[in-house]
C-alpha positions in Angstrom: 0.0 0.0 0.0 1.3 3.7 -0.8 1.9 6.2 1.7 2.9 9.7 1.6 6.9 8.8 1.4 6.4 6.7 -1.8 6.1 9.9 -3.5 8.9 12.6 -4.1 7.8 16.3 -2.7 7.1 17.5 -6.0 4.5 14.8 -6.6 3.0 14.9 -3.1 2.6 18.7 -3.5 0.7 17.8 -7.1 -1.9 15.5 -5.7 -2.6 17.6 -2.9 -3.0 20.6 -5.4 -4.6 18.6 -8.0 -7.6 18.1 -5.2 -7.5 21.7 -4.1 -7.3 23.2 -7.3 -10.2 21.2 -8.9 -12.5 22.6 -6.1 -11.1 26.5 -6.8 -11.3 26.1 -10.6 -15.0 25.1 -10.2 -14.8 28.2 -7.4 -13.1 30.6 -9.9 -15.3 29.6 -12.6 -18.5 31.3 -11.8 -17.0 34.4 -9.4 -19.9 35.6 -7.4 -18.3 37.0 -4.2 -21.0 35.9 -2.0 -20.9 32.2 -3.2 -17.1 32.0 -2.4 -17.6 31.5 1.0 -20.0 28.8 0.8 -17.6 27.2 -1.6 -14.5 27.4 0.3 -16.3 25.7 3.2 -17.7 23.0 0.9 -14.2 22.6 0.1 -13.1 22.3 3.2 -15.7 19.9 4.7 -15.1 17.7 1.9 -11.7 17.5 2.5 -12.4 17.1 6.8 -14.6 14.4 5.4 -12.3 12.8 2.9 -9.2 12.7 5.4 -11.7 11.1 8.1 -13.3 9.0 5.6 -11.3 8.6 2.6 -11.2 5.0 0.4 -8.1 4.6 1.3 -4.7 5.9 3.8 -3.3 7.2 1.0 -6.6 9.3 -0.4 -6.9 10.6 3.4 -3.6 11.7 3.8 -3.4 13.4 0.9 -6.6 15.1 2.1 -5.0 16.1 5.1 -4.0 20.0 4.0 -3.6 23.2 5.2 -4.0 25.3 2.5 -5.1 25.4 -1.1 -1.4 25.8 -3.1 -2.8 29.1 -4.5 -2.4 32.5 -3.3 -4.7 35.3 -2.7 -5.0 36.8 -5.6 -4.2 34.0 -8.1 -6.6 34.6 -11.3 -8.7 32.0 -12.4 -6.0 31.5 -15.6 -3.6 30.7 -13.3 -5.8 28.5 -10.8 -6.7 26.5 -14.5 -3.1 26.0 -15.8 -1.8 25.2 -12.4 -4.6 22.7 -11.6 -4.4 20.9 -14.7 -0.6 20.3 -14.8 -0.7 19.4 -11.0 -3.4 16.9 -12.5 -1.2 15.6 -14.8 1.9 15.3 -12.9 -0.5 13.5 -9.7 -1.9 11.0 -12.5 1.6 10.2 -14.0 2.8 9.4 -10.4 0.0 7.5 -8.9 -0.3 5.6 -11.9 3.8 4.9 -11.7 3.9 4.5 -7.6 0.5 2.9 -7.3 -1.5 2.5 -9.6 -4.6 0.4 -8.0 -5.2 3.9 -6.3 -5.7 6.0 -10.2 -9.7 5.5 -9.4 -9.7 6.7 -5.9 -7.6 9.6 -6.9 -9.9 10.5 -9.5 -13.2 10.0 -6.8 -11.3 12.1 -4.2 -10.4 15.2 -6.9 -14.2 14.8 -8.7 -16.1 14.4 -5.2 -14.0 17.5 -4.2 -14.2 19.5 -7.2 -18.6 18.4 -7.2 -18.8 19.6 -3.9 -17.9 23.1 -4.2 -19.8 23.1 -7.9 -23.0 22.2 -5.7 -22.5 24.5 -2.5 -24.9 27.2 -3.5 -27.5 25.2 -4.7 -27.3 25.0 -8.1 -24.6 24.5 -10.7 -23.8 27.3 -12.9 -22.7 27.2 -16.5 -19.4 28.3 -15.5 -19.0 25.9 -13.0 -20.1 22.9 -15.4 -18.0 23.9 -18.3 -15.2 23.8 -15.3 -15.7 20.7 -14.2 -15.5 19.0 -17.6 -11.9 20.5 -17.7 -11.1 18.3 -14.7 -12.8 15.2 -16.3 -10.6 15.8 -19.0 -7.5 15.9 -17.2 -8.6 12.8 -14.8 -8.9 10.6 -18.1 -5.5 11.7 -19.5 
């Protein structure tokens, strides 16, 4: 079973990004100022949940966080190209390190990222064309 020191820093620092960013692309996507708190607490519940409850050790440590891996004012370009190459290097090194986790990896980000997409009730345009970017980069 994988663990947190089968992967190099780089790599750990892309799955937990990868699962962060997913939920603030979705966030970013639709940017109503009053919906962002909801959203970041959606993010952060499923997460609590996730690291309590996760399929597996691995999937709960890597939703064991404390922050998001973006900074205040990072604009929702930069919150898409970081997210998807932090996507692409977290796939490339679960499916080299440990491969029978790919699936949970790709529930943990989606359940995230669907979360915050459904925090206000509704899903928004925005926020659906946002989460078919991260479907895309789960099934690269």
């Amino acid at each position: 079973m994988a663990t947190k020191s089968d992967f190099t820093d780089e790599e750990w620092k892309a799955l937990q990004k990868g699962v962060t960013g997913a939920g603030m692309l979705v966030s970013v996507s639709d940017r109503d100022f009053t919906d962002s708190f909801g959203e970041a607490s959606a993010l952060a519940r499923s997460l609590t949940t996730q690291h309590q409850q996760g399929a597996s050790e691995l999937m709960r440590e890597i939703a064991q966080l404390h922050g998001t891996g973006f900074g205040l004012v990072a604009s929702s370009q930069e919150v898409e190209t970081d997210t998807l190459a932090a996507l692409g290097t977290a796939l490339s090194a679960i499916d080299a390190k440990a491969p029978e986790e790919a699936e949970n990896y790709r529930r943990l980000v989606l359940g995230v990222a669907d979360a915050v997409a459904e925090a206000k009730g509704g899903i928004s345009e925005e926020e659906t064309a946002a989460l078919a970017k991260v479907k895309a980069a789960l099934q690269a």
